[in-house]
N, C-alpha and C positions, 0 to 999 in steps of 0.2 A: 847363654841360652835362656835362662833366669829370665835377666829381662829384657830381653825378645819378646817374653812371650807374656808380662806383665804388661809391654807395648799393645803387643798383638792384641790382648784382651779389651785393656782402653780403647784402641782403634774403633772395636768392632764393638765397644756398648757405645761408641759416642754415634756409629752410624746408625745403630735403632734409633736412639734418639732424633738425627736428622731427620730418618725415616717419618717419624712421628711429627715432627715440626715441619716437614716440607720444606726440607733446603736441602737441594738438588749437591749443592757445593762442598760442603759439610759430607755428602755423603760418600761423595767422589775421594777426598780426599781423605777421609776415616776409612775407605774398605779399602782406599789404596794400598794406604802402611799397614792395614790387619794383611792384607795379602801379601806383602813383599815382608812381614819378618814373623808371620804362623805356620807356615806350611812349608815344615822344615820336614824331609822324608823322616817319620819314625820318630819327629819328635812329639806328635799329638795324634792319638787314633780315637775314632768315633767309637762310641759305648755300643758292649754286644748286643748285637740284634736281638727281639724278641724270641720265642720258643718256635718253633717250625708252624706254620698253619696248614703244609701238605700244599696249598697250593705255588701255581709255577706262573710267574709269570714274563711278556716278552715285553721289550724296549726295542722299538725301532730308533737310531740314532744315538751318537753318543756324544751329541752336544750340550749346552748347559742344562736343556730341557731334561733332555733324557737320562744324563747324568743324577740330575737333582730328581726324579722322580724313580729310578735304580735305586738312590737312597731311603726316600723315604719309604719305598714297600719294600726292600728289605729291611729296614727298620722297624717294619711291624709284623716279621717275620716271613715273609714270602718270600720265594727261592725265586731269583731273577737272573735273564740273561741279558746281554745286551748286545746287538748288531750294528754293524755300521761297515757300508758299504765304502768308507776312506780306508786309510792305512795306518790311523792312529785318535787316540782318543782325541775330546776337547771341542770337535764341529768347529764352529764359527767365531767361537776363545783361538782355538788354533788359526784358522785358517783366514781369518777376518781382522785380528787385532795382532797388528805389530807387537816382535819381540821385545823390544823398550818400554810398551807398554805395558806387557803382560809374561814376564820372563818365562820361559818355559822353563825351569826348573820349578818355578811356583804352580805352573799348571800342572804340571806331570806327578807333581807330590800331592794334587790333592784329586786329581783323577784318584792315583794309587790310593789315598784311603778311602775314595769308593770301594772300589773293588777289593781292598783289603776286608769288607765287612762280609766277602764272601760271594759278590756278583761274579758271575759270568760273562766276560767277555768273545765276542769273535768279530772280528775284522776282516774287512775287505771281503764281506758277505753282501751282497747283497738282495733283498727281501723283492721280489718279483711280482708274491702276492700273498696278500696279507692271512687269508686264509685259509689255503694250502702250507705255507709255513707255520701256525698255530696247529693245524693237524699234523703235520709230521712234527711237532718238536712237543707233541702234548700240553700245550701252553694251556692256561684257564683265562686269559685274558692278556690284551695286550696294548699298548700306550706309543701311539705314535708319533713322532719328535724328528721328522724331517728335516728341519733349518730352515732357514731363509736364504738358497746358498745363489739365489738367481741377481744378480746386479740391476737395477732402474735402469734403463735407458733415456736418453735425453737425444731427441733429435738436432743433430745439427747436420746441414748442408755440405757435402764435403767431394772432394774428388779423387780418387780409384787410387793416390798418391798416397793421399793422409791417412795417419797411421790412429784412430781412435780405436783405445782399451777401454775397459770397462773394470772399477779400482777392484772389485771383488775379485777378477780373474789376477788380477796382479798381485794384490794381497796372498790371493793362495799361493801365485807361483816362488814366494820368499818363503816358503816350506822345504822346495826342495833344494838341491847342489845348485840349479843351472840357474842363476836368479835372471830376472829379467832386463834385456836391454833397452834402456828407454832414452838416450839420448844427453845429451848436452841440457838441452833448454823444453821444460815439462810444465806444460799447463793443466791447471787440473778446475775441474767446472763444479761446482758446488760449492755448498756452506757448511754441511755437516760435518761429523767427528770423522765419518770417513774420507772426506775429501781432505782434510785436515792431514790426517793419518797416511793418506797416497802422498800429500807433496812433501811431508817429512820422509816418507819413505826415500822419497826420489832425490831427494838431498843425498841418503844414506848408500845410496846406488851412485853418486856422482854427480849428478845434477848440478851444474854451475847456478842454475835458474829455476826455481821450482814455483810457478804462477799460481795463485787460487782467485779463479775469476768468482766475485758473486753476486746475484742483482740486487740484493739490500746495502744494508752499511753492516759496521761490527756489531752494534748493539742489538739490530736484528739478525744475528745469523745465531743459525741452532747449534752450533759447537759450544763444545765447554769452555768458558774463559780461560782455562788453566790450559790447555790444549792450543790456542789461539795464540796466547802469548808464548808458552814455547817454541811454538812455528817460528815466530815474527825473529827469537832471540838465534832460532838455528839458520835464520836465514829467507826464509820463505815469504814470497813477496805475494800481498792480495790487492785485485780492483775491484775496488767494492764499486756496488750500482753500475755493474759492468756484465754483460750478455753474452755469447759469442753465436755470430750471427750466421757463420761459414767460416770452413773453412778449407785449405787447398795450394797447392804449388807452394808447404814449407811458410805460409803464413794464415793468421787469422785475423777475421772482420770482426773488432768489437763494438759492442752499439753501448752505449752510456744510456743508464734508466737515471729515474727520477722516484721517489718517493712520493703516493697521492696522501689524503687525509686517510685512508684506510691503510698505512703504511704498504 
């Protein structure tokens, strides 16, 4: 436990430092290991909150945002409650980022020293309207922390057959028992860490074939290098400078781009 948490400590002054230097990489990978060996239930609690200041305040949501701003006014004494209309702490930590990536014993342990500092939580509330709920619950103020819980869409052409998801709705449904069936062979359209994040999932689901179509190359695509190469090593296959132009009847049209001088 020792050193765990002499690890944990390094981790997390080496990502101020990234912080401060602007290297994105460094940071990723310093708040990774502060995360996966600090936040052990009960092995580290946040210092007592200040002295009461009487006032009460409300937290709509209880994702990173709202979490991290639960602490910090109770930390300066204010009595806090927090709402959230899911079934469980974490928002878009839970419900967005795969368990390989973000174990839920590490989130769960440090939601809990939130709320160990003496928040209030309630669950599977949901706020209807924001100022009738501040009068009936006597709030002085309140901070609201919605998420981002709606997915981009991206038009493609397709017919009444094909089955297109949107990764956010997938991602949630690896929350619950019934996880989702997606098939043999799973294309996934994008660059990002979340499109990344879907075709590893879909691996993890069975996926013989897990595709990441995307219309740059590697070196432009916004995923994290470290994220990229794991994909590639778990199996997941990418077309870079590739489109998908339709699709229907169990296949899809890819169109091959090209790079201008403006990348």
């Amino acid at each position: 436990m020792a050193t765990d948490l002499v690890w944990a400590r390094a981790a997390r002054r080496a990502a101020a430092v990234a912080l401060r230097d602007h290297d994105p990489r460094a940071v990723l990978y310093s708040t990774t290991t502060a995360a996966l060996l600090w936040p052990r239930p009960g092995a580290i609690r946040f210092d007592a909150p200040a002295a009461s200041t009487g006032r009460h305040a409300l937290v709509v949501g209880a994702g990173p945002s709202g979490m991290s701003a639960a602490y910090h006014l109770r930390r300066m004494g204010h009595a806090v409650t927090v709402v959230d209309a899911g079934p469980m702490l974490g928002g878009m930590m839970r419900f967005g980022i795969p368990k390989y990536r973000l174990p839920r014993e590490v989130l769960d342990a440090e939601m809990q020293r939130i709320v160990d500092l003496g928040v209030t939580v309630k669950l599977e509330h949901k706020v209807a309207n924001i100022a009738d709920e501040m009068r009936e619950g006597g709030y002085d103020a309140a901070f609201l922390a919605v998420g981002a819980h709606i997915a981009k869409r991206a038009f493609i052409p397709a017919g009444d057959s094909t089955r297109v998801l949107d990764a956010i709705a997938v991602l949630r449904s690896m929350e619950g028992e019934d996880k989702p069936m997606l098939g043999r062979r799973v294309v996934v359209y994008g660059g990002g860490n979340t499109a990344v994040d879907m075709a590893r999932t879909a691996r993890r689901l069975g996926a013989t074939e897990a595709i990441i179509v995307y219309r740059r190359t590697r070196e432009k695509m916004p995923a994290h290098d470290l994220e990229i190469e794991e994909a590639l090593q778990e199996g997941v296959m990418v077309k870079w400078l590739s489109t998908i132009r339709a699709a229907g009847d169990g296949a899809l049209t890819i169109e091959k781009m090209r790079l201008d001088d403006k990348g």
